[in-house]
C-alpha positions in Angstrom: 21.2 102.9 85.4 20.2 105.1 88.5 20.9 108.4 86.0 18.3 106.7 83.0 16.3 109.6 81.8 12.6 108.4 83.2 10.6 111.4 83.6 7.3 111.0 84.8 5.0 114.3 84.6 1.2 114.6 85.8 -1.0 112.5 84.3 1.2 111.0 81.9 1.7 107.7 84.0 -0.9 104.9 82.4 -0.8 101.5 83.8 -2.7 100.0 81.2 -0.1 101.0 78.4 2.4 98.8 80.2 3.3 95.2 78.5 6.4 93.8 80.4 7.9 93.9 83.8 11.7 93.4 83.4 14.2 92.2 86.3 17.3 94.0 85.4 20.7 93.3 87.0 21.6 93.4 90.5 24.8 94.2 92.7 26.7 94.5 96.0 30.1 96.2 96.8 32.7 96.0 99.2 30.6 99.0 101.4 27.3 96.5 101.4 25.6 98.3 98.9 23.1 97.0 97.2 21.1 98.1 94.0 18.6 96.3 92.2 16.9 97.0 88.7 13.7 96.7 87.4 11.9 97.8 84.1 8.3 98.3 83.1 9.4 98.4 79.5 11.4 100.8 78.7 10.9 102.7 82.5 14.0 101.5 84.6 13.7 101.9 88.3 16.7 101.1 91.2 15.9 100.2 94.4 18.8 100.6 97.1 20.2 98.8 100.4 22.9 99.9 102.4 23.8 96.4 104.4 26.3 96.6 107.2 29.5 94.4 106.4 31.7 93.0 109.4 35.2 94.2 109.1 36.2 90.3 108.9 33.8 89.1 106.2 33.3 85.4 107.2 34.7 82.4 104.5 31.5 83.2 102.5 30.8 80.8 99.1 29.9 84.0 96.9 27.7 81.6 95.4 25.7 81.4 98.5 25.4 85.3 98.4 24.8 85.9 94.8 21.8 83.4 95.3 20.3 85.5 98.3 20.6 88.3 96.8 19.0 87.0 93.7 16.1 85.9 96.0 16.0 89.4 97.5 16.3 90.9 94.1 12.8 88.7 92.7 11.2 89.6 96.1 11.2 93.2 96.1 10.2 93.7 92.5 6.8 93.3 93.4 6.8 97.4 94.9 7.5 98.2 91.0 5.3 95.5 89.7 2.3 96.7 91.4 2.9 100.1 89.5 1.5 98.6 86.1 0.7 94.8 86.4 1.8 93.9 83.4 0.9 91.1 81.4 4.4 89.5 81.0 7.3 89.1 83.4 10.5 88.9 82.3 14.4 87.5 83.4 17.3 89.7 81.5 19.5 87.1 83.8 19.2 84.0 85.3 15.6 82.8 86.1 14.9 81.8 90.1 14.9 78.1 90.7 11.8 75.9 91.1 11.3 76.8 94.7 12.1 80.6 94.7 9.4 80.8 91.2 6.8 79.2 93.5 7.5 82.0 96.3 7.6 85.0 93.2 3.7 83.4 92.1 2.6 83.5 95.5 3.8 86.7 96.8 3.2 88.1 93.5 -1.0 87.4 93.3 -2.2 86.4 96.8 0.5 88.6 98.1 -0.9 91.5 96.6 -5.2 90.1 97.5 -5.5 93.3 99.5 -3.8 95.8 96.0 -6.1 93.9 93.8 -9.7 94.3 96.4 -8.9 98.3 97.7 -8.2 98.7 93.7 -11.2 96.7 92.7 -8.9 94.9 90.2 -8.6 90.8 89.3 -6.0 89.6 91.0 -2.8 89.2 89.4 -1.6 85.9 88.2 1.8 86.2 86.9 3.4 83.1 85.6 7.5 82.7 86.6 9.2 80.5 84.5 12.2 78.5 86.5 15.2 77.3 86.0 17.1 74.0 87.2 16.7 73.0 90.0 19.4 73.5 92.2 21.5 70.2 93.4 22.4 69.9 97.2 19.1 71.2 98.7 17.5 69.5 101.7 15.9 69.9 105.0 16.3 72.9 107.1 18.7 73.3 109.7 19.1 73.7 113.0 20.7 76.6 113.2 23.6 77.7 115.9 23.6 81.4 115.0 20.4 83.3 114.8 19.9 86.7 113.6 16.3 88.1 114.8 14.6 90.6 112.6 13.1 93.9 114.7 10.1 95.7 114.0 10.1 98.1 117.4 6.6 95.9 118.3 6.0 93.2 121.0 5.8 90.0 118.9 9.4 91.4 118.3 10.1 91.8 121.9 9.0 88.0 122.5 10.6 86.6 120.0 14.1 88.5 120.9 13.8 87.2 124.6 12.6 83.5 123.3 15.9 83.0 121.3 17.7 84.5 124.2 16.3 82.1 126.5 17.9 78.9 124.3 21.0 80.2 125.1 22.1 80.4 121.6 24.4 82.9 119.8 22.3 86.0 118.1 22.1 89.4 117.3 19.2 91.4 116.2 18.6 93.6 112.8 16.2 96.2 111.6 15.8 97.9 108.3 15.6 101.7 109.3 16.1 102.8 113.2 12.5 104.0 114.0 12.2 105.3 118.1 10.2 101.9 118.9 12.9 100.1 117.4 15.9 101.7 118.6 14.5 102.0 122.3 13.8 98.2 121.8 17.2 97.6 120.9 18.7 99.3 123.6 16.6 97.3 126.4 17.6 94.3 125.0 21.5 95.2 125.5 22.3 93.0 121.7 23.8 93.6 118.9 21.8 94.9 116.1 22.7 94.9 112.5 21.1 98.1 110.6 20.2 98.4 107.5 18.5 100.9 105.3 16.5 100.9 102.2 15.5 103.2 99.5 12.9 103.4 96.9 13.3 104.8 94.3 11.7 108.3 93.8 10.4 107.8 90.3 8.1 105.0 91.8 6.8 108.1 94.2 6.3 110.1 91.6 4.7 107.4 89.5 2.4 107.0 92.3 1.2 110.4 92.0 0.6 110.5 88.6 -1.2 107.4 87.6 0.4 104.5 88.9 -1.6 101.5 90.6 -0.9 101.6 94.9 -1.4 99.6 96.9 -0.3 97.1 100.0 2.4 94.7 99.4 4.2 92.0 100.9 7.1 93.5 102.5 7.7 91.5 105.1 8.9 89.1 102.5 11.4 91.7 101.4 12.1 92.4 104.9 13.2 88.6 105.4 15.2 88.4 102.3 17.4 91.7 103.6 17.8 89.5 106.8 19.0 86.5 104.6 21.3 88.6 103.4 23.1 90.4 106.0 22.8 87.2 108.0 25.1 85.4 105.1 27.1 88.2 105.5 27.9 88.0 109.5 28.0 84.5 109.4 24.7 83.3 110.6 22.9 80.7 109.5 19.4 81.5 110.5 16.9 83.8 110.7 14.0 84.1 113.4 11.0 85.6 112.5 8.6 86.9 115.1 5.4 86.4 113.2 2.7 84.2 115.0 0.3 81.6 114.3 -2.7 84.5 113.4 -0.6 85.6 110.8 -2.2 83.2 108.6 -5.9 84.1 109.0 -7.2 86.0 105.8 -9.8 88.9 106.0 -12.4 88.4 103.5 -12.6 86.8 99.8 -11.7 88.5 96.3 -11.5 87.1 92.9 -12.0 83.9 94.4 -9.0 83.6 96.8 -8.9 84.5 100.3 -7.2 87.8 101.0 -4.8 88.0 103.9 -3.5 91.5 104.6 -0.4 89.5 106.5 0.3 86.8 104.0 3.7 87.6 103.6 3.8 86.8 107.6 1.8 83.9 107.0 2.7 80.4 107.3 2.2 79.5 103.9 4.9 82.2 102.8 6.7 81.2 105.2 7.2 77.8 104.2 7.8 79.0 100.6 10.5 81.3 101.8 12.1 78.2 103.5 11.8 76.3 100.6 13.2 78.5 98.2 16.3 79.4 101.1 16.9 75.6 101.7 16.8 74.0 97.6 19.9 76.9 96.8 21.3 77.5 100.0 22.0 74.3 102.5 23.3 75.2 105.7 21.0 78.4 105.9 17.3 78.6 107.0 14.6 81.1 108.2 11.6 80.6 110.2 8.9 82.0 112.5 9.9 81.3 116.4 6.4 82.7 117.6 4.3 80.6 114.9 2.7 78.0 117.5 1.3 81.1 119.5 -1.6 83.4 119.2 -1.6 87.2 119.8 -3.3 86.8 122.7 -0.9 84.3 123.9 1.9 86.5 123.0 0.8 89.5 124.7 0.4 87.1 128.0 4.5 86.5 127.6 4.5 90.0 126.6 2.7 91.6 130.2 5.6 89.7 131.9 8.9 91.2 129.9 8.2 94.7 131.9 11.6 96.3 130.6 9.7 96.9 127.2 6.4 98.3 128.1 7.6 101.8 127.8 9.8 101.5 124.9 7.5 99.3 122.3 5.0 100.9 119.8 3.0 98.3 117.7 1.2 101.0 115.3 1.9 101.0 111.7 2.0 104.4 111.4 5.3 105.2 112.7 6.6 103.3 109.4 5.1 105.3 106.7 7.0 106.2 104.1 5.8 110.0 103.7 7.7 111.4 106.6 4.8 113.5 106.9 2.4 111.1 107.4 4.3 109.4 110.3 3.4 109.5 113.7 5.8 109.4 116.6 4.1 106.6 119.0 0.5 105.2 119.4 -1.7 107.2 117.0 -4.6 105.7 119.3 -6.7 106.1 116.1 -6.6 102.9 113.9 -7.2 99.3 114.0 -3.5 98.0 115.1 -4.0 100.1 117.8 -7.5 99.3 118.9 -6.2 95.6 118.3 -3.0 95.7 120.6 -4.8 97.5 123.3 -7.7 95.2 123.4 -6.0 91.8 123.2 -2.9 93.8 126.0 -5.9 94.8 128.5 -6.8 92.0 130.0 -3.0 91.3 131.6 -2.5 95.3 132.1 -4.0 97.0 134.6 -6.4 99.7 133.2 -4.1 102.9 134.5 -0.9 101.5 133.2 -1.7 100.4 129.8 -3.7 104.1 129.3 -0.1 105.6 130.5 1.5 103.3 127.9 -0.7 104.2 125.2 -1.1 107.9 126.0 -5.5 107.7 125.9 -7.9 105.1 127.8 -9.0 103.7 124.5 -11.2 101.5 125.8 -13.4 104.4 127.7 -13.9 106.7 124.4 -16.9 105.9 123.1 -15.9 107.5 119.8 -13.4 104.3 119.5 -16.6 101.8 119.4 -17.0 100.9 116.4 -13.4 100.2 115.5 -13.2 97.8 118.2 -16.3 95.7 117.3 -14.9 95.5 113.9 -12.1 93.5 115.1 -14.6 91.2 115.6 -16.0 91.6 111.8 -19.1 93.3 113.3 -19.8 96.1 111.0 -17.6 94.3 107.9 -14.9 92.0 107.6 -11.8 92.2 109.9 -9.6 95.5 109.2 -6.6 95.5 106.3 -3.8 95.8 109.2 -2.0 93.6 111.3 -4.7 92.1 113.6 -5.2 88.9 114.7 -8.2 86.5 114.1 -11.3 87.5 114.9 -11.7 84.7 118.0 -9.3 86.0 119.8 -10.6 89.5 120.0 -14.0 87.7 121.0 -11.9 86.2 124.0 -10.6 89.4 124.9 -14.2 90.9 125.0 -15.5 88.1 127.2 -12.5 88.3 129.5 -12.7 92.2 130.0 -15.8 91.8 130.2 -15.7 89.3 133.3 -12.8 91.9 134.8 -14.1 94.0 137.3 -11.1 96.3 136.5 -12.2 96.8 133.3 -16.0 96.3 132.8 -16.9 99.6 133.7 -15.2 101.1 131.0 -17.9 102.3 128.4 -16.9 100.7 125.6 -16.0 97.5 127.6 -20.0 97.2 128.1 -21.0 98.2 125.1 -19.2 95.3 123.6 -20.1 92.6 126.2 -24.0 94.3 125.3 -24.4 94.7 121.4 -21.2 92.2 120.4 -20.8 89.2 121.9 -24.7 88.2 122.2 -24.0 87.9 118.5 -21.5 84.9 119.0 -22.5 81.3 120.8 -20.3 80.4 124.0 -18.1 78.3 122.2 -16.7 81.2 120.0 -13.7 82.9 121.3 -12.8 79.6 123.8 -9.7 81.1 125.7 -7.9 77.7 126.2 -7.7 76.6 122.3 -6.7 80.3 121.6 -4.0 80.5 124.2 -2.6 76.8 123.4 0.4 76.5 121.4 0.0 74.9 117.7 1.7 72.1 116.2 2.0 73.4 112.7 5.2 75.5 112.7 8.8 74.9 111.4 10.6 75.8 114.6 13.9 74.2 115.4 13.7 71.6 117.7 17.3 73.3 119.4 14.7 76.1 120.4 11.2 74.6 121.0 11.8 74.5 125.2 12.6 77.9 124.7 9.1 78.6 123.5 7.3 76.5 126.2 9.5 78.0 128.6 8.0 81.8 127.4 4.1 81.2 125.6 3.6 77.8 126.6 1.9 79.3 130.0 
């Protein structure tokens, strides 16, 4: 199917004459690659993983593995989805069971708020019939083997040194091997599992001439690649380093509240679980920094020094125009501005400049940017930054910080910002306490107090 003739010239690529999105078949061979077909009617696209495979393969139920690769297969449609929005999805092989078609409508309309409000389109609604539900499904378990997804950030970091601390087995894994993520792996001296992906070109060139863009969910994808190389090592759980902020949205469309991180949210989280547990017992994925906040986990994070020069947190490293990508800290968008604010007040001014390459907090150019983070000037940013009380409590504690409140854009804030908040907005203790709505093992809750809980 990868040689169907599907040319796509200039201009010629109209979403709107579009009636069905078609999942195709899917596959993986001996060598752990993996292909998966879509069509928007008569259009077929492939998308490709190349999975590492252990030399022993483990006494693996191919059942288990054709269902997680089904599951990966439904998830990452939605890049090819998003292309058109069709009116009508459609199964040429087995539909996803009850659980898995409540993850597909969710990832597949609030997971794609932020595509539908940048486009100025209605959100899309899809409806995904299900099959049976599956027999043998239950609770989640606690797992003994954990495989730890790495994005080359500090939630990341956290999260690899929280599992460590519970003394369990684990290894890490990354899709791609960006610097931040292979100088992360080397400080943590573990075994990483890499993987790469491929989309396919035509989407690209779709893109270019016509198609609808936009964000999508991909950390869901993301975890469903990490289900399935975890099946294929033999573990039987995956930890997630996605925290309790995750789940604050950044303004209203259509109705619903759009989150720019639902994917990392707990909602899809618990979804994901679901949809892992009902056709998969034995197997389970979860966040391990859910109960925390960002500021909490850049606390843990000033204390893990043997990372501090080898982390980057901005997006931009991971863009998929290789010409668009940076090589560390852009020092120019909101993840930035939002890692360096909520890092500042357990860094000491000259150090986190070094770390960062520019005293972002001293440019007065940066201003604005920052105070957005409190919505001041519009809603919070599309990007992976956390809720808008705890970059009030990084303000007020900068701002209280004799090594910091001279910086310019340190007073400016504490001047023009913060008056516009009362004194109990941005309250430090109830940001930095830990939360009792997550679905962390209980094998590896001391582990967590141990590291964020102070």
């Amino acid at each position: 199917m990868a040689g169907s003739p599907n040319p796509v010239e200039s201009t010629q690529f109209d979403p709107s004459s579009f009636r069905s999105f078609r999942f195709l078949d899917r596959s993986i061979d001996a060598e752990g690659e993996v292909r998966l077909h879509y069509g928007l009617d008569e259009m077929v696209f492939e998308e490709r993983f190349s999975l590492p495979v252990p030399a022993s393969p483990p006494d693996l139920d191919d059942q288990r593995l054709q269902d997680l690769l089904s599951l990966l297969h439904w998830v990452a449609g939605v890049s090819y989805y998003k292309a058109a929005v069709p009116e009508s999805v459609e199964f040429e092989r087995d539909a996803p069971w009850p659980a898995a078609a409540e993850l597909l409508e969710a990832l597949y309309s609030e997971g794609l708020g932020e595509f539908a409000a940048v486009n100025e389109r209605p959100l899309p609604r899809p409806s995904f019939p299900s099959g049976a539900p599956r027999e043998g499904g239950g609770r989640p378990v606690s797992p003994s083997r954990i495989l730890v997804p790495v994005g080359g950030g500090k939630d990341s970091t956290v999260a690899i040194e929280t599992v460590r601390e519970s003394g369990l087995d684990f290894a890490l894994f990354s899709i791609g091997d960006a610097p931040p993520i292979r100088r992360t792996v080397e400080v943590a001296g573990t075994p990483r599992f890499l993987a790469t992906r491929r989309i396919d070109p035509l989407l690209i060139e779709a893109n270019a001439s016509g198609a609808l863009n936009g964000h999508v969910p991909v950390t869901a994808i993301v975890s469903c690649v990490a289900l399935v190389t975890a099946a294929l090592h033999g573990y039987d759980g995956v930890a997630l380093a996605n925290e309790r902020s995750a789940s604050s949205g950044n303004t209203v469309w259509d109705g619903v509240e759009v989150n720019h991180q639902f994917s990392k949210g707990i909602r899809a989280e618990r979804l994901l679980q679901a949809a892992v547990v009902e056709s998969v017992p034995g197997m389970t994925i979860f966040s391990i920094l859910r109960m925390a906040s960002e500021l909490t986990i850049a606390r843990t994070f000033s204390r893990l020094p043997q990372y501090h020069r080898a982390f980057t947190s901005c997006n931009r490293i991971f863009q998929i125009d290789p010409a668009l990508r940076t090589a560390s800290w852009c020092c120019d968008c909101d993840k930035c501005r939002f890692v360096f604010l909520i890092l500042a007040p357990f860094f000491e001014p000259d150090d986190l400049a070094e770390i960062f390459g520019k005293a972002m907090l001293d440019e007065p150019a940066q201003f604005d940017g920052f105070a957005l983070l409190t919505a001041t000037g519009g809603h919070k940013p599309f990007e992976c930054v956390g809720e808008e009380e705890e970059s009030i409590a990084a303000i007020r504690l900068l701002a209280a910080d004799p090594r910091w409140n001279g910086q310019r854009n340190v007073r400016r804030l504490a001047d023009e910002v913060l008056p516009r908040f009362g004194p109990d907005r941005g309250d430090l203790d109830q940001i930095l306490a830990l939360s009792d709505e997550h679905s962390v093992p209980s094998s590896l809750l001391d582990s967590v107090n141990a590291l964020l809980g102070h």
